[in-house]
C-alpha positions as CSV (number, residue, x, y, z in Angstrom):
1,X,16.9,30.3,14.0
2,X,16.7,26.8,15.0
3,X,13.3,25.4,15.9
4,X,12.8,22.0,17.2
5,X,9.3,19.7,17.8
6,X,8.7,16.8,19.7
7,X,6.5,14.3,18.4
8,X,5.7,12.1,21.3
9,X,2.7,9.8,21.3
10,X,3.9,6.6,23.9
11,X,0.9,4.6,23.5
12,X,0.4,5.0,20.1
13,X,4.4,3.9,19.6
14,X,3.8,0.9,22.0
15,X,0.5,-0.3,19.8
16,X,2.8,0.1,16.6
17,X,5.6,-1.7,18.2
18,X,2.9,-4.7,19.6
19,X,1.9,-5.2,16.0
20,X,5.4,-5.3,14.6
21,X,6.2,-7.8,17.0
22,X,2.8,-10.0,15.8
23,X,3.4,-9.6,12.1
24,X,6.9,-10.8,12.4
25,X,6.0,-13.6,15.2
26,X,3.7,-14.9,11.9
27,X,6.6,-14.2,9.4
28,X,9.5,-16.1,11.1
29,X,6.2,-19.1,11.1
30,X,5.7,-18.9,7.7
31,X,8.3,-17.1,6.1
32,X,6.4,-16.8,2.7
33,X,3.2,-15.3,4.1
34,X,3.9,-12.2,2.8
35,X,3.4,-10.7,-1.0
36,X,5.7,-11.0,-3.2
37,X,7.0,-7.0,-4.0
38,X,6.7,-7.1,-7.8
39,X,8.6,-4.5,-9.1
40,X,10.9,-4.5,-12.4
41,X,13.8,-2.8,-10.5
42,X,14.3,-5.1,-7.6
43,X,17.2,-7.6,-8.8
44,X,15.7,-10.1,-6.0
45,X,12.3,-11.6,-6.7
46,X,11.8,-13.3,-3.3
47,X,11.3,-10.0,-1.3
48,X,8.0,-10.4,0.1
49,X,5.7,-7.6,1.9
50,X,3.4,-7.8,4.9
51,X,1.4,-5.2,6.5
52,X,1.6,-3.7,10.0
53,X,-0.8,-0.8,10.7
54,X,-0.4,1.8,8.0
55,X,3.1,0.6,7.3
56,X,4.5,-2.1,5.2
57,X,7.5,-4.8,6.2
58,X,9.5,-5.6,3.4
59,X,11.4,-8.4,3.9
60,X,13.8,-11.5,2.1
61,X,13.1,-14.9,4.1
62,X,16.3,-17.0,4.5
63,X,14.6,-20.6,4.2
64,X,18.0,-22.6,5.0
65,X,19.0,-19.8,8.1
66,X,15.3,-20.0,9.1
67,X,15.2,-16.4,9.2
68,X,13.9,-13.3,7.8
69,X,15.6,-9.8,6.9
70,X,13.9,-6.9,7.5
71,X,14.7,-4.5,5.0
72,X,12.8,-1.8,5.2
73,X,9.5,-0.3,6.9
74,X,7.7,2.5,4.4
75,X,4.7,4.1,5.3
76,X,2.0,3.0,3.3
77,X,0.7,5.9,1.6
78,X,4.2,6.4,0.0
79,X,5.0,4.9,-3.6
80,X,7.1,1.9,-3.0
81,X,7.3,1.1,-7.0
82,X,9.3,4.9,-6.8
83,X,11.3,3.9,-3.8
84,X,12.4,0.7,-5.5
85,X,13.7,2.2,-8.8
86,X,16.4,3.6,-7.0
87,X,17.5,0.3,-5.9
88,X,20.0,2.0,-3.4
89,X,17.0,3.4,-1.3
90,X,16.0,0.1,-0.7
């Protein structure tokens, strides 16, 4: 048997998306506003972390492109220095 839920919150999506779009208005300002992640596995030391909600942004600013790379969005309860030592999950 094949069950299937929808999760469906619009507003609470719409609030997540508003601060996503604040944090990274700040970021592409000041590109090294964010943490530094500071993990022995990661082979790039400039990839910096900024809080949106429960979530975390990681990110590597591009300071000659002027830009920013979002890399990857975890929810903040999970262990990011065990998501990082399988550098492939990044």
């Amino acid at each position: 048997m094949l069950y299937s839920v929808e999760l469906s919150n619009p507003d609470a999506a719409a609030s997540f998306l508003k601060d996503l779009e604040a944090v990274i208005a700040s970021i592409c300002s000041v590109p090294k506003i964010g943490r530094i992640v500071e993990n022995e596995f990661l082979p790039d030391r400039g990839i910096r972390k900024s809080l949106v909600g429960n979530y975390v942004l990681c990110y590597s600013p591009d300071i000659n492109e002027n830009s920013i790379y979002v890399l990857r969005i975890l929810y903040g309860r999970r262990n990011l220095d065990e998501l990082v030592r399988d550098i492939n999950n990044f």
